[in-house]
C-alpha positions in Angstrom: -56.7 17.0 32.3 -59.6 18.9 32.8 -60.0 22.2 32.2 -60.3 22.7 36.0 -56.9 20.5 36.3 -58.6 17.2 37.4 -57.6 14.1 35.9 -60.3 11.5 37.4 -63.5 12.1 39.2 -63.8 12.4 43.1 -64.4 8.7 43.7 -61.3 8.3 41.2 -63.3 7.0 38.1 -61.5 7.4 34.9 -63.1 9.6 32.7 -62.8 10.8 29.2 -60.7 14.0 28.6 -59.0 13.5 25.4 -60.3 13.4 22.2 -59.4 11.0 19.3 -56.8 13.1 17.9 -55.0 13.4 21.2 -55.3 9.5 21.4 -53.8 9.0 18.1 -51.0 11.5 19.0 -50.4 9.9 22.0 -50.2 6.7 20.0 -47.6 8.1 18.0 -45.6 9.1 20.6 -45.1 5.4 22.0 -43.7 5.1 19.1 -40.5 7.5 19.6 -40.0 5.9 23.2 -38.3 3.3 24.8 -40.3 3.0 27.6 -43.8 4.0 29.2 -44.3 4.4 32.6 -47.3 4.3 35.4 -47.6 4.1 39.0 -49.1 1.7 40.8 -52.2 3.7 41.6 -53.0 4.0 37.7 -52.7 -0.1 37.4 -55.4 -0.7 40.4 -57.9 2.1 39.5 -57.7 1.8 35.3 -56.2 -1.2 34.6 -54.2 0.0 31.2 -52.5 -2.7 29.1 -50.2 0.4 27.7 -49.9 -0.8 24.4 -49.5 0.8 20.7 -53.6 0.6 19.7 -52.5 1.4 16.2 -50.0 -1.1 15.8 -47.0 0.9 13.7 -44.7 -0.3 15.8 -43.6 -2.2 18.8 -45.0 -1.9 22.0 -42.5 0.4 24.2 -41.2 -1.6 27.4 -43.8 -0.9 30.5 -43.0 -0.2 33.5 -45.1 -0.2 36.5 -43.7 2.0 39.5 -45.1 -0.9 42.8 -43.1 -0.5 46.0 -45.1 -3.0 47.6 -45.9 -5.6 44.4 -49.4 -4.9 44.8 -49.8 -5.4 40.9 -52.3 -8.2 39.8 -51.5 -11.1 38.2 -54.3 -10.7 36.2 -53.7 -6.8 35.1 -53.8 -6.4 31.3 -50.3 -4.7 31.1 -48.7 -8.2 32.6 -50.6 -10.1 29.5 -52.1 -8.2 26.7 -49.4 -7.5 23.8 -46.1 -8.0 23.1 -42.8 -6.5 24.6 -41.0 -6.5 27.6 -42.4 -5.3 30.9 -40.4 -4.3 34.1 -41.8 -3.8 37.6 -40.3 -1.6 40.1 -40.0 -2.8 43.5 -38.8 -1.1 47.2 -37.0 -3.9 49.2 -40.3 -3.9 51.3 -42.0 -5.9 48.8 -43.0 -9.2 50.2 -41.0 -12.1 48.5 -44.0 -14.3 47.6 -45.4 -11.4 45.9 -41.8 -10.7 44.1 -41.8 -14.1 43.0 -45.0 -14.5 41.2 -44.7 -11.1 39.6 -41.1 -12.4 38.3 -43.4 -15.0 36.4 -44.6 -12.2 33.9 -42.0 -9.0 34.2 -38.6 -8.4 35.1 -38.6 -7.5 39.0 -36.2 -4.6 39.6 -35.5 -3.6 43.3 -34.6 0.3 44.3 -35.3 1.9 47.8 -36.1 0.3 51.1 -39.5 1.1 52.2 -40.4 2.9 49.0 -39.1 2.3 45.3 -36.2 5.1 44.9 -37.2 6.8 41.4 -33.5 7.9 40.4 -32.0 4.5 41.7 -34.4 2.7 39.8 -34.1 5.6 36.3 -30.8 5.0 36.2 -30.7 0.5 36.0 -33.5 1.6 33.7 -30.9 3.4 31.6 -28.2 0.6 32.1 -30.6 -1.6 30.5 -30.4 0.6 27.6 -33.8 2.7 27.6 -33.1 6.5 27.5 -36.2 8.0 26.7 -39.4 7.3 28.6 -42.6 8.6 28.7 -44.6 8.9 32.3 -48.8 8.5 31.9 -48.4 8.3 35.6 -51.1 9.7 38.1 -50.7 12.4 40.4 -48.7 10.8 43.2 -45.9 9.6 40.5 -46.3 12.8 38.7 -44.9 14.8 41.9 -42.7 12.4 42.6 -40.6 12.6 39.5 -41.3 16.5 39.6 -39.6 16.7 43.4 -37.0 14.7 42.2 -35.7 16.3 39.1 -36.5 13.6 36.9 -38.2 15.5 34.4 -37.6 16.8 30.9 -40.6 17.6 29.6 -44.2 18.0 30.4 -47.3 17.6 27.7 -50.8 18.6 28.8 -53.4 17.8 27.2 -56.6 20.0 28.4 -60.1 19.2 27.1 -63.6 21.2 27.6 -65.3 19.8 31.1 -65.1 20.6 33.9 -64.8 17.7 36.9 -64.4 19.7 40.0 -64.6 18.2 43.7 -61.8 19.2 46.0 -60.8 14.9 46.5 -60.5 14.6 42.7 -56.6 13.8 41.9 -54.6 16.3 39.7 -51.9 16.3 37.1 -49.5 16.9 40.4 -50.6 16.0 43.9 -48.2 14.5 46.5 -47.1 16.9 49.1 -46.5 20.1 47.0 -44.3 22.4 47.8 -44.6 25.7 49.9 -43.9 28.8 49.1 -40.6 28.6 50.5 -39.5 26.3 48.4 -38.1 26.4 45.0 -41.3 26.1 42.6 -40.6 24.1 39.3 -40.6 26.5 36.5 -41.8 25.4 33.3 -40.8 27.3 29.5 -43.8 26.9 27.1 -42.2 25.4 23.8 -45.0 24.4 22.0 -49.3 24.3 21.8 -51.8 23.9 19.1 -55.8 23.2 19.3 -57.0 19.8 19.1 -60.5 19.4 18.8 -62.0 21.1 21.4 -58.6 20.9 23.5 -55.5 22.3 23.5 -52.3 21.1 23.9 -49.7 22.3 25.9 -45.6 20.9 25.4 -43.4 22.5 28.1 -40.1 22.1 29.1 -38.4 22.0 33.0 -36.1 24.8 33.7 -33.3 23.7 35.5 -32.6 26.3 38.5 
């Protein structure tokens, strides 16, 4: 994110942040994952294919969080590299959309009107895959944050400042007040990367 806390411009155009040594560190930790994770929002505004660019090892399983199946058929994560993809659905996904996505990914349904993140986690961890990593927007960000579905958090913050009060952040959602329990984090880790630093938390439990 920006140094501000902004991870896309106002108009929600991708911009660079990270510099090639945070890439190839991301890179490396695909590596140590089963699975990578993005909403649906990230799919429709960047288009990512979520792949290993270095090609050490195999590509991680994708997943793509999409109560309503709104991924494309053409998005790059559905067709460029190898490896398994899976899609997360809510049972409010239309069927014809269900079916052609089934054509590229597995379909996996959890929640009614909105795909139920711990439902969905846990077939995820039937299936086998433990560890994931979330490159997720804002809106799944908070998401797993409200629901307690989070171990760790890295951030990455780079030199530039984006501003604009529309621009999305690490966390949006609905946030919580202050009568609410907070989500405390314990710094474990952080070291300068270019002209960045990084920043490796961990979630208190309370």
């Amino acid at each position: 994110m920006s140094a501000d806390g902004k991870i896309s411009t106002k108009d929600r155009v991708q911009v660079k942040i990270s510099n090639d040594d945070d890439l190839k560190r991301v890179d490396k930790l695909k590596c140590g994952i089963d699975a990578i994770m993005v909403g649906i929002g990230t799919i429709l505004a960047d288009d990512p294919s979520l792949t290993v660019k270095s090609g050490e090892c195999p590509n991680p399983t994708r997943v793509v969080v999409d109560s309503r199946a709104r991924t494309p058929l053409d998005a790059e994560i559905l067709h460029k590299g190898d490896g398994e993809r899976i899609i997360l659905v809510s049972e409010a996904a239309p069927l014809e959309r269900i079916s052609a996505l089934s054509e590229y990914a597995q379909i996996v349904i959890a929640g009614e009107d909105q795909v139920d993140l711990r439902a969905g986690l846990l077939e995820l961890k039937r299936q086998g895959i433990d560890r994931i990593m979330v490159e997720g927007g804002g809106t799944l960000n908070w998401s797993l944050f409200a629901g307690g579905l989070v171990d760790e958090l890295y951030t990455y913050i780079g030199g530039l400042v984006v501003g604009g009060v529309d621009a999305p952040t690490l966390v949006d959602g609905d946030g919580f007040s202050i009568n609410e329990s907070l989500i405390p984090l314990e710094l474990i880790d952080f070291k300068q990367l270019g002209n960045g630093v990084l920043l490796r938390w961990s979630v208190k439990r309370v």
